[in-house]
C-alpha positions as CSV (number, residue, x, y, z in Angstrom):
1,X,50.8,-43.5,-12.5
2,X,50.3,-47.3,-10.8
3,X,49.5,-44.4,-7.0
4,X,46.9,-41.9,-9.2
5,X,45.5,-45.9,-10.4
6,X,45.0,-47.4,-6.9
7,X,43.7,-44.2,-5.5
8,X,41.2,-43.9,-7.9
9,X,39.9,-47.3,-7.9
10,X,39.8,-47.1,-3.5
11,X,37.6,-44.0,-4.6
12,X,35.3,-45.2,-6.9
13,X,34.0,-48.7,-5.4
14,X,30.8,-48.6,-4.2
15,X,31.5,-49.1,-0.2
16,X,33.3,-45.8,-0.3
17,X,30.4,-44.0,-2.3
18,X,27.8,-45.2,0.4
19,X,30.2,-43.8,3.1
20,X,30.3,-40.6,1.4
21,X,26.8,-40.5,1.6
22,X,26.3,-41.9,4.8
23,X,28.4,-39.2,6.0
24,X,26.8,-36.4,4.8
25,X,23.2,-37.8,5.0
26,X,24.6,-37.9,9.1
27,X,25.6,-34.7,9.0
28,X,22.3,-32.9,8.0
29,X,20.7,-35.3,10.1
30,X,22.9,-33.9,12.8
31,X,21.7,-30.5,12.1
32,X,18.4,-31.1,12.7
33,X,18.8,-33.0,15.7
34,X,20.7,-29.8,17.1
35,X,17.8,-27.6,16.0
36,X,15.6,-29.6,17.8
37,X,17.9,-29.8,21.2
38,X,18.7,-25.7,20.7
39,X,15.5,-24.5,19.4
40,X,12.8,-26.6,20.7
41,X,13.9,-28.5,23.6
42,X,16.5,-25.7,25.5
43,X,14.2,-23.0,25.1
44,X,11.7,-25.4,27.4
45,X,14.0,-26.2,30.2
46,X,15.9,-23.1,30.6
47,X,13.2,-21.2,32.6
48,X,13.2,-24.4,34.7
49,X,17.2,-24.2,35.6
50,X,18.5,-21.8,38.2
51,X,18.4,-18.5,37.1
52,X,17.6,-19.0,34.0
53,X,20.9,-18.5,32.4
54,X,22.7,-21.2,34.1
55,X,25.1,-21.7,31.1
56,X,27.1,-18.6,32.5
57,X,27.9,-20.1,35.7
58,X,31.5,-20.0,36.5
59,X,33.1,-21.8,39.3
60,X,36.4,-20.0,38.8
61,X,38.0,-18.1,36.3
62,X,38.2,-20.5,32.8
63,X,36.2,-22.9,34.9
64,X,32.9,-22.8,32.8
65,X,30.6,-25.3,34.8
66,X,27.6,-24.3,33.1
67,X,28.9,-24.5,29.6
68,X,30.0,-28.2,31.3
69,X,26.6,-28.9,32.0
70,X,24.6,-27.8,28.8
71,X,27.5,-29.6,26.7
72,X,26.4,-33.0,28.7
73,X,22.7,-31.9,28.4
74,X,23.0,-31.5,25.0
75,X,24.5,-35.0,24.1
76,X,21.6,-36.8,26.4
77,X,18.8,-34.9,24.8
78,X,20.8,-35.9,21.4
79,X,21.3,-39.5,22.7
80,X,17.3,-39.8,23.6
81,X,16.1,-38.7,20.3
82,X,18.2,-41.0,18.3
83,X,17.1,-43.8,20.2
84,X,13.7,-42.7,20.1
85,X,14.4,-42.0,16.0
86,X,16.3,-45.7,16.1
87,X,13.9,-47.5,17.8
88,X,11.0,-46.2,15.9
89,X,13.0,-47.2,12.3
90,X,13.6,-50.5,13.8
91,X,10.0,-51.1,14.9
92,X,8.7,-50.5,11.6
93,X,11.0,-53.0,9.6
94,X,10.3,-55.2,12.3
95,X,6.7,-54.7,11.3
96,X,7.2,-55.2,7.4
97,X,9.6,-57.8,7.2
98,X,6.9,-59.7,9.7
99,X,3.6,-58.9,7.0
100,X,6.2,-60.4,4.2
101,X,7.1,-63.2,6.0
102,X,3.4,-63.9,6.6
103,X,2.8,-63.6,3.4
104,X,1.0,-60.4,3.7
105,X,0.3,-57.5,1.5
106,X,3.2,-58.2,-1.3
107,X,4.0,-55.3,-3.7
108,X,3.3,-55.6,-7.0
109,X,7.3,-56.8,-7.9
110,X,7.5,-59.2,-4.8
111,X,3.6,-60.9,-5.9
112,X,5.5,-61.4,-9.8
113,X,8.6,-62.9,-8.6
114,X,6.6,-65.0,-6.5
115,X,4.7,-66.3,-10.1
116,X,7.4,-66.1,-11.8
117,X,9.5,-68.2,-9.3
118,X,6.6,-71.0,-9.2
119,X,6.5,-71.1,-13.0
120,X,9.9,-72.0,-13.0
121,X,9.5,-74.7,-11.1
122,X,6.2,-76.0,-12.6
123,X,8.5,-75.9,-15.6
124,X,11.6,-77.7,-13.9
125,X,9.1,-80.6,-12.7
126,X,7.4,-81.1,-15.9
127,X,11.2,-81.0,-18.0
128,X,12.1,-84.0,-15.2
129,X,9.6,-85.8,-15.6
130,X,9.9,-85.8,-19.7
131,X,13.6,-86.7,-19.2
132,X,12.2,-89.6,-17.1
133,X,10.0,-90.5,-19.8
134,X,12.6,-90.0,-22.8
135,X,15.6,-91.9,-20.6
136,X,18.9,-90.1,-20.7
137,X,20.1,-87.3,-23.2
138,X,22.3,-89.5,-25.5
139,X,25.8,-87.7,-26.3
């Protein structure tokens, strides 16, 4: 019973959830991504390949140089759109966490933390300085 404990407990913390979900999020993710390199992108540079259906070129029989070739295609065109998809992500946190940091256009929970955190310490001061006033707490 100590096994069926352990395993469950690896399987229910919280990292493991997120990578369960990371995972799959990824995988649809991935789906599109191919869509986009075998429906959109593909369809655009075949006519500009040789022939036209240079995926069939073999060099030799079981050689497939052309399945080669649209298999490293593939993975660049993949490559270049998650950076692009990366990059842009990246960009815009860049751009929020900069308006925050400047103090700009807070959200409505971030604007009462912000009062809430500067009543607390307008409260801490004026508790000091009554305890400077009053002298030490006696036991």
């Amino acid at each position: 019973m100590s096994v069926w404990k352990d395993f469950k407990g690896f399987a229910v913390k919280g990292n493991m959830v997120d990578l369960a979900v990371g995972v799959i999020i990824g995988a649809a993710f991935g789906s599109i991504i191919n869509s986009i390199v075998q429906d959109v992108t593909m369809p655009l540079l075949n006519p500009l390949m040789p022939k036209g259906h240079w995926r069939d070129w073999v060099i030799e029989p079981g050689i497939k140089m052309g399945n080669f070739l649209s298999t490293v295609l593939n993975f660049t065109i993949v490559a270049i759109v998650m950076f692009g998809v990366v990059r842009l992500l990246h960009g815009r946190r860049k751009k929020q966490e900069a308006k925050k940091a400047a103090g700009e256009e807070l959200d409505h929970t971030d604007r009462l933390l912000t009062d809430i955190r500067e009543e607390m310490r307008g409260l801490r001061r004026e508790m000091s300085k009554q305890q400077e006033r009053n002298g030490p707490p006696s036991p």
